[in-house]
C-alpha positions in Angstrom: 19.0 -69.4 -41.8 22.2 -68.8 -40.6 21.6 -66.0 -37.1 24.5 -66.4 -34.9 23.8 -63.8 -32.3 20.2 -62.5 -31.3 20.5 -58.9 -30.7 18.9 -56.7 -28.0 17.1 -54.5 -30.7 15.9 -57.3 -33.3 12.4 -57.6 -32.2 11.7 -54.1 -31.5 8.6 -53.7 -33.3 7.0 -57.2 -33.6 4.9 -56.4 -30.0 2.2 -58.7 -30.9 3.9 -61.8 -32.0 2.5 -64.8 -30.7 5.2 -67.7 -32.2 8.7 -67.1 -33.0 10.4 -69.8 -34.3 14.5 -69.3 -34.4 15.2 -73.2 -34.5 18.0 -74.8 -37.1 20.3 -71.8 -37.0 23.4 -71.0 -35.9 22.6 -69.3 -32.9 25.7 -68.9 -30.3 24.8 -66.0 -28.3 21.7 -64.2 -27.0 21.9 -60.7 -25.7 20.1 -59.5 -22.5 16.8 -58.3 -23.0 16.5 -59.3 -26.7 13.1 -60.4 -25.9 12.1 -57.8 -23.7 9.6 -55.9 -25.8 7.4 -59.5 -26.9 5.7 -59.1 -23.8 2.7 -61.9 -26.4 4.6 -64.2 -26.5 3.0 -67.8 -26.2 5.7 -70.2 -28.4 9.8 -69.6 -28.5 11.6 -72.2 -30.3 15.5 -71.8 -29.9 16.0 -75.6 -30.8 19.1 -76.8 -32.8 21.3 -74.0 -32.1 24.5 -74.1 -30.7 23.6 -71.9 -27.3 25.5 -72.4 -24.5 24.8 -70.6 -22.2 21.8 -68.0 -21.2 21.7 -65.2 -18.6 18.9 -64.5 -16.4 17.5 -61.6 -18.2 17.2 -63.6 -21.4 13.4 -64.3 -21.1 12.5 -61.6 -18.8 9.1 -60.3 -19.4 8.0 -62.9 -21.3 4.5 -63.0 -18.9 3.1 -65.5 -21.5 5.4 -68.1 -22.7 4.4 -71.1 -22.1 6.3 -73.4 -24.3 10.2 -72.9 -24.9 12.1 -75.3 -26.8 15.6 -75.7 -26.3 17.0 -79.0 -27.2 19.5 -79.9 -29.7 21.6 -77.2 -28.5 25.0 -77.3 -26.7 24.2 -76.4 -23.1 26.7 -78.6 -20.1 24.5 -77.1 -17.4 21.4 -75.9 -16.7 20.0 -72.8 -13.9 16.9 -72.2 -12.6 18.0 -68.3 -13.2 17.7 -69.4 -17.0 14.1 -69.3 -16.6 13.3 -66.0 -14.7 10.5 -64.2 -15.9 8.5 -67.2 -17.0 5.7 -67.8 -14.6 3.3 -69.3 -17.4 5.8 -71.5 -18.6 4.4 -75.5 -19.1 6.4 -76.9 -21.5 9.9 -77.0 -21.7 12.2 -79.0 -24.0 15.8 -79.2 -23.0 16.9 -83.1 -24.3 19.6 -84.0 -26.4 22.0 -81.1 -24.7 25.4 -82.3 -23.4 24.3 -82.1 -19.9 26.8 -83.1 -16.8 25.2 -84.7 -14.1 
């Protein structure tokens, strides 16, 4: 696929999804609240993309995620603010980023 920005309204009507996998685009931006209405989901996968940067309503509301990739991307730093709204997340892949130490 070739998605470069994820837009507030794309998921408007997909309230029950479980899994969405956005991995091996070319993902540079994500709006606020893109995600706000997949209030199910369990599995995000934002791997090999070329994010960033998030803000800290990216994931809000997202009660059930528990597994959110995002390695392979182009992230230098990483905030705790990124993952706001996530109490159920376990698993969470962020390797292979150009982190600074």
């Amino acid at each position: 696929n070739h998605i470069e920005v994820i837009r507030k309204n794309m998921f408007l009507n997909l309230n029950s999804l479980i899994a969405l996998d956005l991995s091996c685009n070319k993902i540079k931006k994500i709006e606020a609240d893109s995600f706000l209405s997949l209030s199910t989901l369990m599995i995000l996968q934002l791997n090999s993309n070329y994010l960033s940067d998030l803000n800290e309503f990216t994931f809000r509301n997202l009660n059930n995620l528990f597994y959110l990739a995002l390695h392979q991307n182009q992230f230098n730093k990483i905030s705790m603010s990124y993952f706001n709204g996530l109490p159920n997340l376990k698993y969470l892949y962020f390797f292979s980023n150009n982190l600074k130490y």
